[in-house]
C-alpha positions as a Python dict, from the first residue, in 0.01 Angstrom:
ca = {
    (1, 'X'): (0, 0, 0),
    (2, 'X'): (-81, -257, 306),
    (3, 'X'): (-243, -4, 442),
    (4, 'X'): (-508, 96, 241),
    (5, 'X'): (-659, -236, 288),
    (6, 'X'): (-970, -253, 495),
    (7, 'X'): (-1063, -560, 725),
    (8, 'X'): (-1407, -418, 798),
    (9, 'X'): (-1498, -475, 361),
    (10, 'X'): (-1299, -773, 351),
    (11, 'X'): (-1480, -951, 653),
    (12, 'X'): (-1824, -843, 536),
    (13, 'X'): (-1796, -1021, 182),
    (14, 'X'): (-1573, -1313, 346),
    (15, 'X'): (-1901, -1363, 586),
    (16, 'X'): (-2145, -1339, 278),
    (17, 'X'): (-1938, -1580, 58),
    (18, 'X'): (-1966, -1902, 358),
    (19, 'X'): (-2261, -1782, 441),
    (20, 'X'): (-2406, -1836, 93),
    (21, 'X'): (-2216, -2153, -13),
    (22, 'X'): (-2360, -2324, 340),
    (23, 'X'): (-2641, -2243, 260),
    (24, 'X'): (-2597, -2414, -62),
    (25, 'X'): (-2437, -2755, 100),
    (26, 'X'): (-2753, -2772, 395),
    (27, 'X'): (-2992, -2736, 98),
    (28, 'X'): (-2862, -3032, -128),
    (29, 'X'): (-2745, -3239, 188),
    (30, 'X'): (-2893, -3563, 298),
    (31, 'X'): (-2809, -3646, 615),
    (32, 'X'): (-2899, -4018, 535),
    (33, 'X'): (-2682, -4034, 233),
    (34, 'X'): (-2604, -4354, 53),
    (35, 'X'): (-2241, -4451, -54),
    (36, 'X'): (-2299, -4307, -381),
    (37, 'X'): (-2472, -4028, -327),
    (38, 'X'): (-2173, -3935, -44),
    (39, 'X'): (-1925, -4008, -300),
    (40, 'X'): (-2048, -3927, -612),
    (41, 'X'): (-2361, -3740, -601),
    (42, 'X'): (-2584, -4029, -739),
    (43, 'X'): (-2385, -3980, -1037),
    (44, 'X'): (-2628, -3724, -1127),
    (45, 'X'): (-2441, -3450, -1315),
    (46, 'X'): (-2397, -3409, -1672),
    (47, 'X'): (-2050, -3366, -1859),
    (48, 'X'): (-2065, -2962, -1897),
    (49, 'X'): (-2186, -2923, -1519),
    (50, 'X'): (-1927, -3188, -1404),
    (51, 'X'): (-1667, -3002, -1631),
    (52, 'X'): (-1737, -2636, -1469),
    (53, 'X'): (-1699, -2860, -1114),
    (54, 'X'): (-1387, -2989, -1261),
    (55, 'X'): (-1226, -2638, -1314),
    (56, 'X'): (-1362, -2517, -1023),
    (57, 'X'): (-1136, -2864, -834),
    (58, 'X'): (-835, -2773, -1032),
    (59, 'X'): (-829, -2425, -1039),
    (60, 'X'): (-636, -2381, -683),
    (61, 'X'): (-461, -2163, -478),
    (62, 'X'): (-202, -2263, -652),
    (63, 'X'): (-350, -2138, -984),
    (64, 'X'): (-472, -1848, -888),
    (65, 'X'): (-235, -1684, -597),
    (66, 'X'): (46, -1907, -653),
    (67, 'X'): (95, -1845, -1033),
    (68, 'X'): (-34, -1482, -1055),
    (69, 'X'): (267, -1439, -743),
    (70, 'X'): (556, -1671, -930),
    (71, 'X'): (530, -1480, -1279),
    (72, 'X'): (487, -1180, -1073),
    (73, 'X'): (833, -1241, -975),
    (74, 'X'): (988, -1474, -1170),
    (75, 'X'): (822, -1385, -1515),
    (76, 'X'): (875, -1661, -1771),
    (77, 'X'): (964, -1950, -1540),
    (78, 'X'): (648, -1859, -1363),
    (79, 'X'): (422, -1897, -1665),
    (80, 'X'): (574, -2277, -1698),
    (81, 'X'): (328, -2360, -1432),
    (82, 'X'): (24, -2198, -1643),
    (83, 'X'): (149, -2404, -1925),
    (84, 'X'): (182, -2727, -1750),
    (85, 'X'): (-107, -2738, -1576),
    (86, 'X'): (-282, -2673, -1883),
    (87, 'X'): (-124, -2924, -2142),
    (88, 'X'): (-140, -3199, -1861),
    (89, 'X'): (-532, -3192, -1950),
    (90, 'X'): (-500, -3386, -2294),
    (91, 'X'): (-331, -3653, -2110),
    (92, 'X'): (-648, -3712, -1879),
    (93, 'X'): (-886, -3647, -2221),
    (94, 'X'): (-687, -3869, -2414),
    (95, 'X'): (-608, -4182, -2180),
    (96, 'X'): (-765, -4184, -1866),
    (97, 'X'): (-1088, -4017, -1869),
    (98, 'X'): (-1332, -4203, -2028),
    (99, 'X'): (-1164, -4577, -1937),
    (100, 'X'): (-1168, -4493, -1567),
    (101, 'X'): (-1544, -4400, -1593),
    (102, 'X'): (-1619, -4719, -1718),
    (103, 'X'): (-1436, -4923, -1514),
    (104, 'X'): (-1435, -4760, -1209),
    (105, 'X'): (-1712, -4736, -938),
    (106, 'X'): (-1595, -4476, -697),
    (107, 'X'): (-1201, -4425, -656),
    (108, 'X'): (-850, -4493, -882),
    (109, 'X'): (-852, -4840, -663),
    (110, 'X'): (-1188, -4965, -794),
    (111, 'X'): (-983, -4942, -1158),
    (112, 'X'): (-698, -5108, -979),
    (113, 'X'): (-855, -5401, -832),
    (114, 'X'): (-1074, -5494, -1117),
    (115, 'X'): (-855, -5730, -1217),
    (116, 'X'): (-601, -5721, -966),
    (117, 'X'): (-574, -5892, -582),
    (118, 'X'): (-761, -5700, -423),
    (119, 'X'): (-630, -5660, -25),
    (120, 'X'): (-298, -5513, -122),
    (121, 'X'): (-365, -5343, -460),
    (122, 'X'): (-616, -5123, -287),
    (123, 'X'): (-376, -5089, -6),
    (124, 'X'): (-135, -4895, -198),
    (125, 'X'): (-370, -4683, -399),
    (126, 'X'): (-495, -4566, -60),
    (127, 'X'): (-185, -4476, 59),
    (128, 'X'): (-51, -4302, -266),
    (129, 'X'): (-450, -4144, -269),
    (130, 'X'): (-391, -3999, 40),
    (131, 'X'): (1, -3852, 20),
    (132, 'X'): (-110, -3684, -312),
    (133, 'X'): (-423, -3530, -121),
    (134, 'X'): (-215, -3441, 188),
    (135, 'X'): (45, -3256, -9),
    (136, 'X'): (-206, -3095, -222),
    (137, 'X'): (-375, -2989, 117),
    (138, 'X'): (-65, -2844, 248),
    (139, 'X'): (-36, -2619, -37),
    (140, 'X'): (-432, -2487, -16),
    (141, 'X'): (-389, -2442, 370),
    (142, 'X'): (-75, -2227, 328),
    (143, 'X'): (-269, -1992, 65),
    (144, 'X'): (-537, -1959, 262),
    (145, 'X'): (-319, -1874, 594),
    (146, 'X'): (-164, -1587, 409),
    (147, 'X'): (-490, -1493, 183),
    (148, 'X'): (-697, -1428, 535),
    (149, 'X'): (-402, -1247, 713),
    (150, 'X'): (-355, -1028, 470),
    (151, 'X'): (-778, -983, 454),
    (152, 'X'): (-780, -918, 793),
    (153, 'X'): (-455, -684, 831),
    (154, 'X'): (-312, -970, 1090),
    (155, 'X'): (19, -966, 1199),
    (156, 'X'): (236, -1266, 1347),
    (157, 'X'): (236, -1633, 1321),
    (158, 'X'): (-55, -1691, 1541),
    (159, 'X'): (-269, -1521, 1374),
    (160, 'X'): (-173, -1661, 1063),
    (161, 'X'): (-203, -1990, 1185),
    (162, 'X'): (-525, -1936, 1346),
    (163, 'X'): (-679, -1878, 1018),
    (164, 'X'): (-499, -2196, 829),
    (165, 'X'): (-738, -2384, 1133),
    (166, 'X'): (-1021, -2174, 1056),
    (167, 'X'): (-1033, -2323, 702),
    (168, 'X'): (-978, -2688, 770),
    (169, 'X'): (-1307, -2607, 1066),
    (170, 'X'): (-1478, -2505, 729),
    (171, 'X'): (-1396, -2760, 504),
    (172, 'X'): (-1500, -3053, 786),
    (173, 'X'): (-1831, -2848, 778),
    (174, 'X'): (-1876, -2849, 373),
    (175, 'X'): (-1758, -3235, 312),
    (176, 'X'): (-1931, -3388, 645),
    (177, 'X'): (-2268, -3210, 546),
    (178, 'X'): (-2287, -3191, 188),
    (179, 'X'): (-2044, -3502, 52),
    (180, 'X'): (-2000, -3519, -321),
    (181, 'X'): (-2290, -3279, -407),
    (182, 'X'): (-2265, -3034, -166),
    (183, 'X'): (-1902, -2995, -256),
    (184, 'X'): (-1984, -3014, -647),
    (185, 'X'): (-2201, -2708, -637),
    (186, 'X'): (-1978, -2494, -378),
    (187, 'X'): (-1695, -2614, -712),
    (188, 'X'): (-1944, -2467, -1003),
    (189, 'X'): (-2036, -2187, -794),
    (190, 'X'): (-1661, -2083, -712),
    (191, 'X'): (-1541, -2209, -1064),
    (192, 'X'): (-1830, -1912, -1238),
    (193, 'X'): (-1660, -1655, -999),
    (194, 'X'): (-1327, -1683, -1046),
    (195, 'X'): (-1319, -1704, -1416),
    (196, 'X'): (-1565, -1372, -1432),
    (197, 'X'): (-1350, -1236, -1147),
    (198, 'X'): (-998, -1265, -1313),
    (199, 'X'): (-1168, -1199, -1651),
    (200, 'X'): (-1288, -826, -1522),
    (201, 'X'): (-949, -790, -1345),
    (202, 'X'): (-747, -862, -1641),
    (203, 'X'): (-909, -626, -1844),
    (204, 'X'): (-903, -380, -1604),
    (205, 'X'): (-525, -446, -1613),
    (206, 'X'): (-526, -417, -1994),
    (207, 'X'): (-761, -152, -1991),
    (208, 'X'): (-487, 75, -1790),
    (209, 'X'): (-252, 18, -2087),
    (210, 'X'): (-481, 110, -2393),
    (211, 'X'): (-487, -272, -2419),
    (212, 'X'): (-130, -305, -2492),
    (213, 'X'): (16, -601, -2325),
    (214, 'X'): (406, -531, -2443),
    (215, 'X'): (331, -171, -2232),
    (216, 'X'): (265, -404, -1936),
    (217, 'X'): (591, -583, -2019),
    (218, 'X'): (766, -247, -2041),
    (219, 'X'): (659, -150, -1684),
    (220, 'X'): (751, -509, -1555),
    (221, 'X'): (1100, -475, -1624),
    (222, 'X'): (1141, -148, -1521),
    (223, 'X'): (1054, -241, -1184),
    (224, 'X'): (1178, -603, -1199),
    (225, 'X'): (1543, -608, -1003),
    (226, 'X'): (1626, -844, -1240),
    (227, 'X'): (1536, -620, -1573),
    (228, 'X'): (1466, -806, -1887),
    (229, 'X'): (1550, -1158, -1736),
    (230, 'X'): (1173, -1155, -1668),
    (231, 'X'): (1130, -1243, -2001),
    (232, 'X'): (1351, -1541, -2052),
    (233, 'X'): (1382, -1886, -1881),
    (234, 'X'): (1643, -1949, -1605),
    (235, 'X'): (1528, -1669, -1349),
    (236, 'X'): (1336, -1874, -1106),
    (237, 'X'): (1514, -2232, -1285),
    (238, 'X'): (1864, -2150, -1410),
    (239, 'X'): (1895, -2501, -1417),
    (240, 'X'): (1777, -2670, -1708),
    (241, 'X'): (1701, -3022, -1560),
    (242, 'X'): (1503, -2865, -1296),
    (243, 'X'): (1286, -2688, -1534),
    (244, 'X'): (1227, -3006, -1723),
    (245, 'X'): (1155, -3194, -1417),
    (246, 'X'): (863, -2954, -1291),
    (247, 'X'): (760, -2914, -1662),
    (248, 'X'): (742, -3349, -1637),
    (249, 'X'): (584, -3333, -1318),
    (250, 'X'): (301, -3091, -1399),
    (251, 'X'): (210, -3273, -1747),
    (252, 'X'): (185, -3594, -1652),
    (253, 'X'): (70, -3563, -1260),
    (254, 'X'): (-311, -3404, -1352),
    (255, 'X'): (-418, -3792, -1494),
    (256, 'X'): (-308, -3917, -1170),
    (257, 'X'): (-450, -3647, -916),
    (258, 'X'): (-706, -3916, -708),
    (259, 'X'): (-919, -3546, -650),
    (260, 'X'): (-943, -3503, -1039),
    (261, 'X'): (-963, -3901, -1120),
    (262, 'X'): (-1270, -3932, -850),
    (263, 'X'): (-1480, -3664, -1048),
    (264, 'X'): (-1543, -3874, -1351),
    (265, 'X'): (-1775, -4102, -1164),
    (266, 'X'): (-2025, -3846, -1109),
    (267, 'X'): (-2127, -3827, -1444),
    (268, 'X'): (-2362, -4103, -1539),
    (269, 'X'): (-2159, -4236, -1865),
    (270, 'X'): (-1789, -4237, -2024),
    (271, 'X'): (-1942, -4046, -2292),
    (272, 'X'): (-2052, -3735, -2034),
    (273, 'X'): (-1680, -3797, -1845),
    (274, 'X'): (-1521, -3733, -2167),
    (275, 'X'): (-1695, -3450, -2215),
    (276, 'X'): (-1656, -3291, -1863),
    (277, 'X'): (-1271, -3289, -1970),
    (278, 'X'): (-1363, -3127, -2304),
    (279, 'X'): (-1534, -2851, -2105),
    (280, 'X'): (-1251, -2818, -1798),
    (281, 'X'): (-1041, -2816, -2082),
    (282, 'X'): (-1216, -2460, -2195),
    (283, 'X'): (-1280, -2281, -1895),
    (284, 'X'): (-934, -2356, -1769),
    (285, 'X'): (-734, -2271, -2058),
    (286, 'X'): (-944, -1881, -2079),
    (287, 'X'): (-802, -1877, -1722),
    (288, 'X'): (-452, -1962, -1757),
    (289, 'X'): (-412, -1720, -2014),
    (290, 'X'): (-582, -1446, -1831),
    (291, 'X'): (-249, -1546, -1546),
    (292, 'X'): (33, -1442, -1789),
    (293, 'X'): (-172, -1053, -1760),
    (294, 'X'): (-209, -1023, -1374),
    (295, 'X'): (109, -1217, -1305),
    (296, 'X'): (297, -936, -1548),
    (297, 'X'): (-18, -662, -1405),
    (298, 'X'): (116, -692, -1056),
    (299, 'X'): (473, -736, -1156),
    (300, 'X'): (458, -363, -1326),
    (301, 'X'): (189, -200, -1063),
    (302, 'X'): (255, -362, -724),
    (303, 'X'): (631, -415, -814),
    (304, 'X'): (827, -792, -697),
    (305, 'X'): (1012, -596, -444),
    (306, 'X'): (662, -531, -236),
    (307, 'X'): (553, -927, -273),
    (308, 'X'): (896, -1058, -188),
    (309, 'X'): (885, -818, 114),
    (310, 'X'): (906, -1004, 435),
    (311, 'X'): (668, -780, 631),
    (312, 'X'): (390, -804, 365),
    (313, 'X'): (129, -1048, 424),
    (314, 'X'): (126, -1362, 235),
    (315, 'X'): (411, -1268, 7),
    (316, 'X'): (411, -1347, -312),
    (317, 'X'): (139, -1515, -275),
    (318, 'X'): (-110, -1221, -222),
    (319, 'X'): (1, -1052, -582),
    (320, 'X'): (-389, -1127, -733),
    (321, 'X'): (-531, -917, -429),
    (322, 'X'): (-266, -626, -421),
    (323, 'X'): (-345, -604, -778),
    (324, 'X'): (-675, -534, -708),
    (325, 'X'): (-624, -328, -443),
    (326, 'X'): (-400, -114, -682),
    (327, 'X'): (-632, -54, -952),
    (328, 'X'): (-933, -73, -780),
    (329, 'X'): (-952, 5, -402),
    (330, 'X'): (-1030, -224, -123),
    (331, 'X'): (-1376, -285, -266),
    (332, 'X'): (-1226, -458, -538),
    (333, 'X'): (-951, -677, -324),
    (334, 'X'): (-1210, -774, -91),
    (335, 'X'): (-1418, -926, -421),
    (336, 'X'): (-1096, -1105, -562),
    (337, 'X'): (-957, -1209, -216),
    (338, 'X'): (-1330, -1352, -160),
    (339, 'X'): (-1322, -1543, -486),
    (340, 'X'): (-945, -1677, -379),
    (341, 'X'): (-1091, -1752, -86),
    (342, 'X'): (-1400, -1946, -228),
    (343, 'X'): (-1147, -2107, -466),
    (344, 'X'): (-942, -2273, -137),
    (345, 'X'): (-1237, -2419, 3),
    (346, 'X'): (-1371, -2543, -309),
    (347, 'X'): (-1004, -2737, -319),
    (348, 'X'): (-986, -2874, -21),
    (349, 'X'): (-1337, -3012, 14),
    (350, 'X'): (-1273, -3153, -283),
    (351, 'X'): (-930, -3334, -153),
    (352, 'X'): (-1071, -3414, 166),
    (353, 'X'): (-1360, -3605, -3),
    (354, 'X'): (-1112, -3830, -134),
    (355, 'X'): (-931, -3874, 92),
    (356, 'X'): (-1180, -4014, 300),
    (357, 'X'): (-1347, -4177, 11),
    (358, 'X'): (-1045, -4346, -23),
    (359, 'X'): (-978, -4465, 323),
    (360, 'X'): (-1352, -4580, 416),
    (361, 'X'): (-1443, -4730, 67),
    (362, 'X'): (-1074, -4901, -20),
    (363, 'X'): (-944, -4961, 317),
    (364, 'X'): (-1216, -4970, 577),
    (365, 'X'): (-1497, -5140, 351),
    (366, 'X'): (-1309, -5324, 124),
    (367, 'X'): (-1024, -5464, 328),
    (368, 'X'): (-1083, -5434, 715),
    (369, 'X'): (-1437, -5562, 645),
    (370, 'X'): (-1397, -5791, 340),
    (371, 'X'): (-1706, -5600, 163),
    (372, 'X'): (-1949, -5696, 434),
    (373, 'X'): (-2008, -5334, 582),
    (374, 'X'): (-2339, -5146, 593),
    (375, 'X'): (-2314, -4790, 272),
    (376, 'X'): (-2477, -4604, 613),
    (377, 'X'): (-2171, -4754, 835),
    (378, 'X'): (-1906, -4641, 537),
    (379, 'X'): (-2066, -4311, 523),
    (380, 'X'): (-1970, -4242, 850),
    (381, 'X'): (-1607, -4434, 881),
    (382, 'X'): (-1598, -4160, 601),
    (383, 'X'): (-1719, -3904, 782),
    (384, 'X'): (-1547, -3974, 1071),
    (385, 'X'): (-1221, -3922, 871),
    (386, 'X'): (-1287, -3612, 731),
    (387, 'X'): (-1207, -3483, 1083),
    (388, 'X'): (-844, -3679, 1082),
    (389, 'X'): (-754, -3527, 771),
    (390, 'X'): (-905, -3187, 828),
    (391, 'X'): (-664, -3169, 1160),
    (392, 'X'): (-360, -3345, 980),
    (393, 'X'): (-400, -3061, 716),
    (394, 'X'): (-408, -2783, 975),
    (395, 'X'): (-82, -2869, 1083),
    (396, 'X'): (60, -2925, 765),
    (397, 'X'): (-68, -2559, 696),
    (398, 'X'): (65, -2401, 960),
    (399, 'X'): (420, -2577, 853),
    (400, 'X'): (441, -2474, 522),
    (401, 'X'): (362, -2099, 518),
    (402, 'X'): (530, -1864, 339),
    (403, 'X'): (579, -2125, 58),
    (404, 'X'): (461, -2048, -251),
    (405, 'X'): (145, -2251, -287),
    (406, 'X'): (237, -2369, -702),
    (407, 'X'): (591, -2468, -594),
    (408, 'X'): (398, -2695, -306),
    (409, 'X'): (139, -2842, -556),
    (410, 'X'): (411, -2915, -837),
    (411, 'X'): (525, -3152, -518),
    (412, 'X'): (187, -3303, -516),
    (413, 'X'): (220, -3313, -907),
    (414, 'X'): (532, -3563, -940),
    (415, 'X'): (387, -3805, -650),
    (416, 'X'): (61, -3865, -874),
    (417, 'X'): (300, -3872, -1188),
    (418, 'X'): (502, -4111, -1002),
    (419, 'X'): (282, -4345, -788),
    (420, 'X'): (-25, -4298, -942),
    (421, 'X'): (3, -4278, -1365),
    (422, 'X'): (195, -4543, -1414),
    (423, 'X'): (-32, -4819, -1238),
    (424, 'X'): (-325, -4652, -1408),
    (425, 'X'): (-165, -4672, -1757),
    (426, 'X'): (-70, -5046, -1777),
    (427, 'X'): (-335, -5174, -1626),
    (428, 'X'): (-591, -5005, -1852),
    (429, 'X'): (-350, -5103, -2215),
    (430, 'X'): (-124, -5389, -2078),
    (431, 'X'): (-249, -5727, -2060),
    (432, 'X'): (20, -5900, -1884),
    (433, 'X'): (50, -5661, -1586),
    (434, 'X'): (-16, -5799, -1267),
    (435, 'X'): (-57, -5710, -872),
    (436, 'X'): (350, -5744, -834),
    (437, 'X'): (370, -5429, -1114),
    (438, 'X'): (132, -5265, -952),
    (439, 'X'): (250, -5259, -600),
    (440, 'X'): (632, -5223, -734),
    (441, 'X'): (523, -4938, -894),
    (442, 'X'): (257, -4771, -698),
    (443, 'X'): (452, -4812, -356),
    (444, 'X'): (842, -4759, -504),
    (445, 'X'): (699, -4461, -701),
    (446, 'X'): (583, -4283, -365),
    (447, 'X'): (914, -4390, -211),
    (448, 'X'): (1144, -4292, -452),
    (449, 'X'): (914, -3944, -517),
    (450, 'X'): (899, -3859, -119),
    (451, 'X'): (1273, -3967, -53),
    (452, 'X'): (1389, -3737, -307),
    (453, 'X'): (1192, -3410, -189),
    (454, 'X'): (1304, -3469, 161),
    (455, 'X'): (1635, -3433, 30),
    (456, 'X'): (1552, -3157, -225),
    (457, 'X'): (1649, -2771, -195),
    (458, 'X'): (1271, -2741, -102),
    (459, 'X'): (1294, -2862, 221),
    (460, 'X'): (1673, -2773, 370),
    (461, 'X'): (1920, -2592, 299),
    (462, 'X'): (1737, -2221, 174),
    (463, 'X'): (1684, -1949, 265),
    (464, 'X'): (1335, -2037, 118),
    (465, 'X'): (1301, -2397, 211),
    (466, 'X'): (1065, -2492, 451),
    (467, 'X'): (1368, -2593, 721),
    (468, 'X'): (1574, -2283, 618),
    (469, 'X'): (1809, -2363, 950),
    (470, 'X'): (1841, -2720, 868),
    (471, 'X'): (2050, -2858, 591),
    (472, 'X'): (2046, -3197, 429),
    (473, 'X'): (1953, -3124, 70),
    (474, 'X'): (2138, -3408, -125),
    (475, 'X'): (1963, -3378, -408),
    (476, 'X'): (1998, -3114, -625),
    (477, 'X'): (1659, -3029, -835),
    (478, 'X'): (1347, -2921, -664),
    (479, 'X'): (1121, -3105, -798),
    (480, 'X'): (1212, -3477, -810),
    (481, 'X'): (956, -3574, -1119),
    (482, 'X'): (1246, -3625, -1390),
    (483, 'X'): (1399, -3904, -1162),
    (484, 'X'): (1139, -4072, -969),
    (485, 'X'): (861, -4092, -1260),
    (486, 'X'): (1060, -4318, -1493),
    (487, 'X'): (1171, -4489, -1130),
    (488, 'X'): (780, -4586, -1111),
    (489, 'X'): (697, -4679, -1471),
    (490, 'X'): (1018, -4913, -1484),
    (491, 'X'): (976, -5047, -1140),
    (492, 'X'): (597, -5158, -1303),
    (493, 'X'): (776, -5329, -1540),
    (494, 'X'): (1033, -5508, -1352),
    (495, 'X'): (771, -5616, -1116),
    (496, 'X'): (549, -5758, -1337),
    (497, 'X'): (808, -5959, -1500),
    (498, 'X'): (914, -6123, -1177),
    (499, 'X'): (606, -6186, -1054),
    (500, 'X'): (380, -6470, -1155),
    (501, 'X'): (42, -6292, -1320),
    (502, 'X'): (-339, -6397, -1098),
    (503, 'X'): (-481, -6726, -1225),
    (504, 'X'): (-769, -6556, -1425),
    (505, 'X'): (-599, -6250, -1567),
    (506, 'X'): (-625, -6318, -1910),
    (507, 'X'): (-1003, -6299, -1853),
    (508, 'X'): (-1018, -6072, -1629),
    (509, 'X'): (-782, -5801, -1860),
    (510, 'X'): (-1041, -5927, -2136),
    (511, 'X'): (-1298, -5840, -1956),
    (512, 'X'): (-1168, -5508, -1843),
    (513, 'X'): (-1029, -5408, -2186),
    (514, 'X'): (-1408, -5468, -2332),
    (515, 'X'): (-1560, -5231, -2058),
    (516, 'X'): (-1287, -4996, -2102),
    (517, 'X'): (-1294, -4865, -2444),
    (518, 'X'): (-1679, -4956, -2512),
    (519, 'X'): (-1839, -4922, -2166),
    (520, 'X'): (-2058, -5251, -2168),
    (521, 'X'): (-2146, -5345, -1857),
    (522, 'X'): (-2003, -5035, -1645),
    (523, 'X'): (-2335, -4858, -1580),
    (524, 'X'): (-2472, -5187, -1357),
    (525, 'X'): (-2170, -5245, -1238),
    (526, 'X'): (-2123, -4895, -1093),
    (527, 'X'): (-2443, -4907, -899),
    (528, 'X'): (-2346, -5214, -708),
}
């Protein structure tokens, strides 16, 4: 099967695809961009083409290789990630969308500080900003390692590698040129093409069948080693704790992603934020149904055996483009590994964005320079840091191959649900929370959340851990959400109540409570 791919198709649409979304990010670039136009494209998009950009964010490597690989394999366990990912979008319709809008100005720290001290709260959203975006990173750079390789027919960790730094060169190149609008459009573009492209391969797949998914299912657990278990829960998660943890994690961690949280202030109004989610919402539940048919497609025509092979490129992560390849030649992988290609970029200029939004505007302008710095200087601290992370996430890349990229963003997942949700939650409905709850929360969430995955199954102990020759897994579930979540919504209790609240907060969470659920006063303020 490896064989009948050809490097010589693959490169020629790979070339076309960066060589048209480039184009697009030179042609709505401004070299002399302000603060918000960098960081949230003058706030000029409206709530269905912010929504389509939304999808486009979310809709990872995770989602499309990582997902279409784990059902391939692991069959219903798999789908849990389709399902999570999915559901987790009323939480950021019902609670967090709108609010943050029209409270925030840029970033979750903006929300954070409103009525908080300032210094330290932003502090700790910056670091919990950027250890979400970093793990999230991780995951996109390890698709794309094993996406390319298997492209280009490449054999051996070098080459591997060398393509994990060939995307993070890209990215640099889309976020440093284009900022929030450059990378918007190269998201709606991407977003379009992936939900057309799995839509035509799905029924394609279905098409093979007469249209008759439970034939599908037939020839999945005929060539499943594990026969009907395909179909039931426990084959990937026999333990029931650690299926509720990841199912936890992925629910509650999309309202906390800072990449997600930072697209609602490009829309003009809470009104148009709302109805970006309403829209995501849509186009990303038509594609996570369209999973549960190519993850089962390439489980009964490529076979789990061939994607857990050691010797095939990308593993079970390339089961979306060995589909293709099966049913329709190497004209037809090239298009879908182009389109999984387009939808790792579109990721990770998205994460790197805020990342670097997050370190110039929270840390650099807001506490190394006490709000006195220049937009045009901020721009470029932010630029300037684009590189950093684009380097940090090359080597985090290169670490983490061979992991399945939805198992590596459920990680990313538990420390938003963790750090992140619970700050965001009280101080947008809980008057009496103060900058001790916040930082309790926010910084023992992280800790508790990172502690635990160091000592998880994911990272010693396996033959599938990332440090398969090391052991120190002490704790037992692989995703640490079901522990360290509650640890950071109690901890924001416990240090609220032993620390004294800020002089003015009852005006302040007046205030804030007043612009939250009716939005007077957010559109001046967000301009400022």
């Amino acid at each position: 099967m490896i064989d009948q791919i050809n490097p010589v198709i693959n490169m020629i649409v790979f070339a076309l695809f960066v060589a048209f979304t480039l184009f697009i990010v030179f042609r709505v670039s401004r070299q002399k961009a302000s603060a918000a136009e960098f960081y949230a494209g003058n706030r000029s998009f409206t709530g269905p083409q912010n929504g389509i950009a939304i999808a486009g964010d979310y809709l990872s490597a995770a989602s499309f290789l990582g997902i279409c690989g784990a059902i391939a394999v692991a069959g219903y366990d798999g789908f849990l990630y389709s399902i999570g990912f999915l559901v987790a979008w009323l939480v950021a319709l019902l609670l967090v969308a709108e609010l943050l809008r029209n409270t925030g100005k840029f970033t979750m720290a903006d929300v954070l500080s409103f009525r908080l001290n300032q210094r330290p709260v932003r502090m700790a959203a910056s670091l919990t900003t950027l250890a979400v975006c970093f793990f999230y990173l991780i995951a996109q750079m390890s698709g794309a390692g094993g996406l390319v390789a298997l492209l280009l027919g490449l054999e051996g960790g070098v080459a591997t590698a060398a393509t994990v730094a060939v995307v993070g060169v890209l990215m640099i190149v889309y976020v440093i040129v284009g900022g929030m609008k450059g990378t918007t459009w190269v998201q709606i573009i991407k977003a379009v093409l992936l939900v057309i492209g799995v839509g035509i391969l799905a029924l394609i797949v279905l098409g093979k069948y007469g249209f008759d998914f439970s034939a599908i299912l037939d020839d999945a657990v005929a060539l499943s080693p594990h026969g009907e278990a395909v179909l039931s829960p426990g084959l990937k998660y026999p333990n029931p704790i650690d299926f509720l943890s990841l199912g936890l994690a992925l629910v509650l961690g999309t309202a906390g992603l800072p990449h997600v949280l930072m697209r609602f202030y490009t829309v003009p109004t809470g009104k148009e934020a709302r109805r970006s989610v309403v829209w995501a919402i849509w186009i990303i539940g038509s594609f996570y149904v369209l999973t549960l048919v190519l993850g089962y497609g390439a489980a009964a025509l490529v076979g789990p055996e061939v994607l857990q092979d050691p010797t095939t490129p990308g593993g079970e992560n390339a089961a979306a483009p060995l589909l293709a390849l099966v049913i329709g030649g190497p004209v037809l992988m090239a298009i879908v590994s182009a389109i999984a290609f387009a939808t790792i970029l579109a990721v990770v200029a998205g994460l790197a964005i805020t990342a670097a939004t997050s370190f110039a505007h929270d840390i650099y302008a807001s506490v190394i320079k006490n709000g006195t710095v220049q937009p045009d200087e901020e721009v470029k601290v932010a630029r300037a840091t684009v590189v950093v992370i684009g380097v940090l996430a090359i080597i985090g890349g290169i670490v983490a191959l061979g992991q399945n990229v939805a198992f590596l963003v459920a990680l990313a997942f538990a420390v938003a649900a963790s750090a992140n949700l619970p700050t965001i939650l009280y101080s947008l409905f809980w008057r009496r929370f103060n900058t001790g709850g916040a930082l309790f929360s926010m910084l023992g969430g992280l800790a508790s959340c990172l502690i635990l995955i160091v000592l998880s199954p994911a990272v010693s102990g396996h033959e599938k851990s990332m440090f398969p020759t090391l052991d120190f897994d002490l704790f037992p579930l692989s995703n640490p959400g079901i522990v360290s979540i509650p640890i950071g919504f109690a901890l924001g209790i416990i240090g609220t109540l032993l620390t004294a609240p800020e002089p003015d907060h009852e005006e302040k969470a007046a205030e804030m409570e007043v612009r939250a659920f009716t939005g007077a006063g957010a559109e001046a303020a967000s301009d400022h």
